[in-house]
Structures are given as C-alpha cells and as structure tokens.
N, C-alpha and C positions, 0 to 999 in steps of 0.2 A: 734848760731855759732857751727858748726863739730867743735868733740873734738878730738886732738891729738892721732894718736896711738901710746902705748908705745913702746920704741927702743925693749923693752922684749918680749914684745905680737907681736913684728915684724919677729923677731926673731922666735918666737915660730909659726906662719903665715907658715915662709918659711919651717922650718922642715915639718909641716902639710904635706906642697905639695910635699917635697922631697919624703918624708914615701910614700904617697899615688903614686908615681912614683914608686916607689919600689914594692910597695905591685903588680901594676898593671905588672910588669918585671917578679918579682916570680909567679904571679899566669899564665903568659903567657909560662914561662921554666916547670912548675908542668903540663900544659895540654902537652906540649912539652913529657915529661918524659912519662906520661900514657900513651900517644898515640904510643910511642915506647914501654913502657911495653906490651901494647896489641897487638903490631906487632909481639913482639918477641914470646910469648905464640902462638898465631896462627902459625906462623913459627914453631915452636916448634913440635904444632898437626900435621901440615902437613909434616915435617920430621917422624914423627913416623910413620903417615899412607902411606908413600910413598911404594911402593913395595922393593922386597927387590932388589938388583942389577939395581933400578931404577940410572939414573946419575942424579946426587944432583951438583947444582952449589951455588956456594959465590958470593958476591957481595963485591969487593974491589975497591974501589972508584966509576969509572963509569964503570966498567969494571964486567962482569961476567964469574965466572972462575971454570972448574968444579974441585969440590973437591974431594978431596982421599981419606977420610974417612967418613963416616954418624956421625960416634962416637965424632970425634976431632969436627966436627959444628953444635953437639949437646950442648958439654960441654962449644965451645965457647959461644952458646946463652945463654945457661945455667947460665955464669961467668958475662956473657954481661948484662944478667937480673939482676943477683945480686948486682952487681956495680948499676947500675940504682936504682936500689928500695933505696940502702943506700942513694946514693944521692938525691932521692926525698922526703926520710924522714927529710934530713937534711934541704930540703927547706922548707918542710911542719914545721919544726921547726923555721927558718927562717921568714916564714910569719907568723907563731902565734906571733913569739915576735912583731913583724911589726905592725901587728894587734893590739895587744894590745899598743904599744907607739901610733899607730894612734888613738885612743878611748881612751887615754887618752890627748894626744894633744887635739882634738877635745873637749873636755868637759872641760878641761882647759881655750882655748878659749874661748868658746858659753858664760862660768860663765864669763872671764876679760870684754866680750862685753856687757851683759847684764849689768852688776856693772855701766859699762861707759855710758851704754844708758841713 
C-alpha cells in the first residue's frame, strides 16, 4: 500500500517548484541584463570611433532622433550601464539565495522520501 505524503513534505514539494520557477525568471532577466550590458559597451566603442561631426542619433521608444551632443549620450550610456550592472548584481544575489533554498529543499526532500520509501 502507497504511503501518505505528509501535509509538511507537500508543502515543502510546492516551494521546490515555486523556487525553481524563480530561479528559471532570474536566470532569464540576468541573460536579459548581459545582453544589454554588451550592447551598451558596443554602442559605447562605436560612439567613440564615430568621426567627429559625424550625426549621432538616439533611440526613444520607436523613434530615432538625432542628438545634440556626443557627450550628453555618452554619459547617458555610461549612467544607463551603471544602473544595469547594479541591478544585475542584485539578481545575481537574488539567485544565489534562490539557489541555495532550492539545494536545500531538494535534499530535504530526496532524505523525507527516502525515510518513507
């Protein structure tokens, strides 16, 4: 006769899957993040190597708009990168914790089921 799961290990089941929803959300916003970090760096080269009195346009919504200064949408990238990186550290902090309540759920579990088996 299957034995019972307990209402605790059921409990502890659904967190499992929550976390691992999670983990898959952050690690999908963290390649999100790099991949703008690496746009902006490239943008970045390619503003420096542009000639000089070359026309530099912006991108405001769907809209491309040329800009008046090189300097002002340097700094912007510049401000735009550094926000970025903070908040991808914080994710990356985010998913270590994550990580670790899931590896510990996880072995939590594997031990209630093994005991039960």
């Amino acid at each position: 006769m299957a034995q019972e799961i307990s209402p605790e290990l059921q409990k502890q089941m659904v967190q499992f899957q929550q976390i691992q929803q999670q983990l898959q959300i952050h690690a999908a916003q963290r390649v999100q993040y790099e991949a703008k970090l690496r746009e902006i760096d490239v943008t970045l080269e390619e503003l420096k190597n542009a000639k000089e009195g070359a026309t530099i346009f912006k991108s405001i919504g769907t809209l491309l708009v040329e800009a008046d200064d090189r300097g002002t949408i340097a700094k912007e990238l510049e401000e735009h990168k550094e926000t970025l990186g903070i908040r991808l550290e914080g994710l990356k902090k985010q998913e270590k914790s994550l990580q670790d309540r899931f590896q510990e759920l996880q072995k939590t579990i594997s031990e209630a089921i093994t005991r039960s088996g």
